[in-house]
C-alpha positions as CSV (number, residue, x, y, z in Angstrom):
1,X,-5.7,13.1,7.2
2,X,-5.0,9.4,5.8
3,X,-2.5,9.1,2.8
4,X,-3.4,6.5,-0.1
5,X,-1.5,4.9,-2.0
6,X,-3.0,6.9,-4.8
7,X,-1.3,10.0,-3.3
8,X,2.4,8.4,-2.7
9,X,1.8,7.6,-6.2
10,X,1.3,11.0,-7.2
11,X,4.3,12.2,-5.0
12,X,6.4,10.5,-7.5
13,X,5.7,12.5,-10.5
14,X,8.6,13.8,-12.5
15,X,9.5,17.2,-12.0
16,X,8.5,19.2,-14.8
17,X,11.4,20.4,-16.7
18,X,10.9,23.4,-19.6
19,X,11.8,22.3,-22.9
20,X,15.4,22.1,-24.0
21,X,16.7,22.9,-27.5
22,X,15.6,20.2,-30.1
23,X,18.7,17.6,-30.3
24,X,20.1,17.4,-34.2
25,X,18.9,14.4,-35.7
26,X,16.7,11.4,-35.2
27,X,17.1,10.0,-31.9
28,X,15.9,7.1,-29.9
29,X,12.9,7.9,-27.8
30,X,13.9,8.0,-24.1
31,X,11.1,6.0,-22.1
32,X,12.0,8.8,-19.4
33,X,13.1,5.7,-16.7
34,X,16.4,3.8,-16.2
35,X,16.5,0.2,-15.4
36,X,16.7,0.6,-12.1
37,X,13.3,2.3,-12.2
38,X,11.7,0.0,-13.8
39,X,12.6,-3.1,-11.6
40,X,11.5,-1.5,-8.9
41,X,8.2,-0.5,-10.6
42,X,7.7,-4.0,-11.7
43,X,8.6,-5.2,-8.0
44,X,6.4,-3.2,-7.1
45,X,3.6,-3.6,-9.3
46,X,4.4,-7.2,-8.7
47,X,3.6,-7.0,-5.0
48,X,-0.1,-5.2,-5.9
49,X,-1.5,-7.9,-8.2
50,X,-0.3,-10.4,-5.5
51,X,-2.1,-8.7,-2.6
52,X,-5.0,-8.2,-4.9
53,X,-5.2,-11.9,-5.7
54,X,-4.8,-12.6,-2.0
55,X,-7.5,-10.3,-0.9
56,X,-9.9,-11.5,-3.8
57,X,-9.3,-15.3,-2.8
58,X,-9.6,-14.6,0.9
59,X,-12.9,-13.1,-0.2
60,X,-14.1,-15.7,-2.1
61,X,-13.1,-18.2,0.9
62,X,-15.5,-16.0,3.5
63,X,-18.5,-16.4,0.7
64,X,-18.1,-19.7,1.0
65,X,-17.8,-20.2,4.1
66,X,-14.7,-21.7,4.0
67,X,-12.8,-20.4,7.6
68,X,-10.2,-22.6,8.5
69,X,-7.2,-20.2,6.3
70,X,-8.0,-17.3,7.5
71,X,-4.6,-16.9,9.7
72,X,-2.7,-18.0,6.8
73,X,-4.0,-15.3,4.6
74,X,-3.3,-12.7,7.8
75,X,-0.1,-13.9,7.5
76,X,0.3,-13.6,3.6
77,X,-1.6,-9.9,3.5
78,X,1.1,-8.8,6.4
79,X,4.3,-9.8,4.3
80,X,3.0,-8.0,1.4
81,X,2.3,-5.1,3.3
82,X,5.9,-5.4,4.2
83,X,7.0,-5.3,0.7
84,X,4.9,-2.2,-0.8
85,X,6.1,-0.5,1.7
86,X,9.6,-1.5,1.5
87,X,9.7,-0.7,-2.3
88,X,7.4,2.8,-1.5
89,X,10.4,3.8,0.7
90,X,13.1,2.5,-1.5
91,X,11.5,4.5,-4.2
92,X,11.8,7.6,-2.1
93,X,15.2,7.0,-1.3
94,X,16.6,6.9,-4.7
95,X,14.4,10.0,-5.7
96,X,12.8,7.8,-8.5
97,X,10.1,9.9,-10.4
98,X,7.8,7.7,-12.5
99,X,7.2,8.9,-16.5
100,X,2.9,9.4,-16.9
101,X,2.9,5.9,-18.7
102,X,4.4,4.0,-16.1
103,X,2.0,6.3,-13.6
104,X,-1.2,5.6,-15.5
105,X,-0.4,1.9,-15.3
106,X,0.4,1.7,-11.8
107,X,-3.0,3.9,-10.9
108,X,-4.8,0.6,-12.4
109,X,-3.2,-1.4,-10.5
110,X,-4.0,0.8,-7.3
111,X,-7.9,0.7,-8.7
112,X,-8.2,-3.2,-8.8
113,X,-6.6,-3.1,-5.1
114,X,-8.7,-0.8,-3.5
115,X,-11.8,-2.4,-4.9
116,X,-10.3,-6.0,-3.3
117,X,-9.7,-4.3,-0.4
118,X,-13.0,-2.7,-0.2
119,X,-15.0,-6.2,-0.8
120,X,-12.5,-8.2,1.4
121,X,-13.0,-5.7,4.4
122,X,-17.2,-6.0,4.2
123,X,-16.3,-9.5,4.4
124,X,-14.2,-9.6,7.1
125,X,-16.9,-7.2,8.9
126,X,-19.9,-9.5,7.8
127,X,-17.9,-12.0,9.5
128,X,-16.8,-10.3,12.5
129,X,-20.6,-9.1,13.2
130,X,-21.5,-13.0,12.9
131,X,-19.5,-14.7,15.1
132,X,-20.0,-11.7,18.1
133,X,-23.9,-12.4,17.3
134,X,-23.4,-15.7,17.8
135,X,-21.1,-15.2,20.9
136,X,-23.9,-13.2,22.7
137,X,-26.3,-15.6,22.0
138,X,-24.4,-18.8,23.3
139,X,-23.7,-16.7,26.6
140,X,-27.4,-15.6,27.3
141,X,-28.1,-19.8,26.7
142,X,-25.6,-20.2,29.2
143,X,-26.4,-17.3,31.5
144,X,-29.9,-18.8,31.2
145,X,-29.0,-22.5,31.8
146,X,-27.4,-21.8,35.0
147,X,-29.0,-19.4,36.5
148,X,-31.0,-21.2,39.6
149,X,-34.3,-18.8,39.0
150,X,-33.5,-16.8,42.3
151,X,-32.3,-13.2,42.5
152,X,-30.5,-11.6,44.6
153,X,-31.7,-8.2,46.7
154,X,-30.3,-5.7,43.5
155,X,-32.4,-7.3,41.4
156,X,-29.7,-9.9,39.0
157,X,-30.4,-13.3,38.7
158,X,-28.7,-15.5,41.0
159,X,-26.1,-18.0,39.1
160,X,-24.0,-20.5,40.8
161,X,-21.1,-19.7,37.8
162,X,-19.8,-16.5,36.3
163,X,-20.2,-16.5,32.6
164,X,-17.9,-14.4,30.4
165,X,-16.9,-14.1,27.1
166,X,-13.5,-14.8,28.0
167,X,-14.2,-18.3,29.5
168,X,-16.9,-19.4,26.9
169,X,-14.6,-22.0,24.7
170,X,-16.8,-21.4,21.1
171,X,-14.5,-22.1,18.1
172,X,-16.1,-22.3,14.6
């Protein structure tokens, strides 16, 4: 069983606490945080948007075909990761609960992710499937190009070379 972000979200719902007495006069509303909550929600939520934007413009980069900054956004996605991650586990440290607003909010965020992530990894599959089609067809050319039409008693073509994938130089 796989845990989403959706469910470490849900793991930091506040406890629920029965209702105390009313408190005598008008008082300020609490927004049920601290500021150290809240900067780490924001860092966090911070970190979300950015990955999404990542993962929407590496997208857009694989629709049109444009390859060449593909490592660079590995690289970006990876240090993100690093960060949700780091403020996940800082929130669970501190014990910080989040209030249903701040929840709500941060589900959205989640929502817009998953769907970037969900678009971006059919790209990076359509991608993937491409270049190993075009890697088996470049080594039956090749196979087929330097194969000296004899066989040998099993049956195999005869070749004076052995072609793998592992020594065919294709770059895109």
């Amino acid at each position: 069983m796989s845990v989403t972000l959706k469910d470490l979200i849900h793991e930091f719902a506040p406890d629920r606490v029965a209702d105390a007495a009313p408190a005598e006069g008008p008082a300020a509303p609490d927004p049920g945080y601290d500021g150290a909550t809240a900067l780490l929600v924001r860092d966090f939520l911070d970190a979300v948007e950015a990955l999404s934007a990542v993962l929407e413009e590496e997208s857009a980069c694989i629709a049109a075909g444009m390859l060449d900054r593909l490592e660079a956004f590995a690289h970006r996605k990876a240090a993100m990761a690093e960060q949700l991650e780091g403020a996940v586990l800082r929130a669970r440290d501190e014990g910080i609960r989040l209030p249903d607003d701040l929840r709500a909010m941060t589900l959205e965020r989640i929502d817009r992710l998953e769907r970037a992530v969900t678009v971006n990894a059919s790209g990076l599959v359509a991608l993937r499937k491409a270049v190993l089609t075009i890697n088996r067809n470049l080594l039956t050319a090749l196979e087929k190009a330097s194969s000296d039409g004899t066989y040998a008693r099993d049956g195999q073509a005869r070749r004076p070379v052995e072609l793998s994938a592992s020594g065919l130089n294709a770059s895109l």
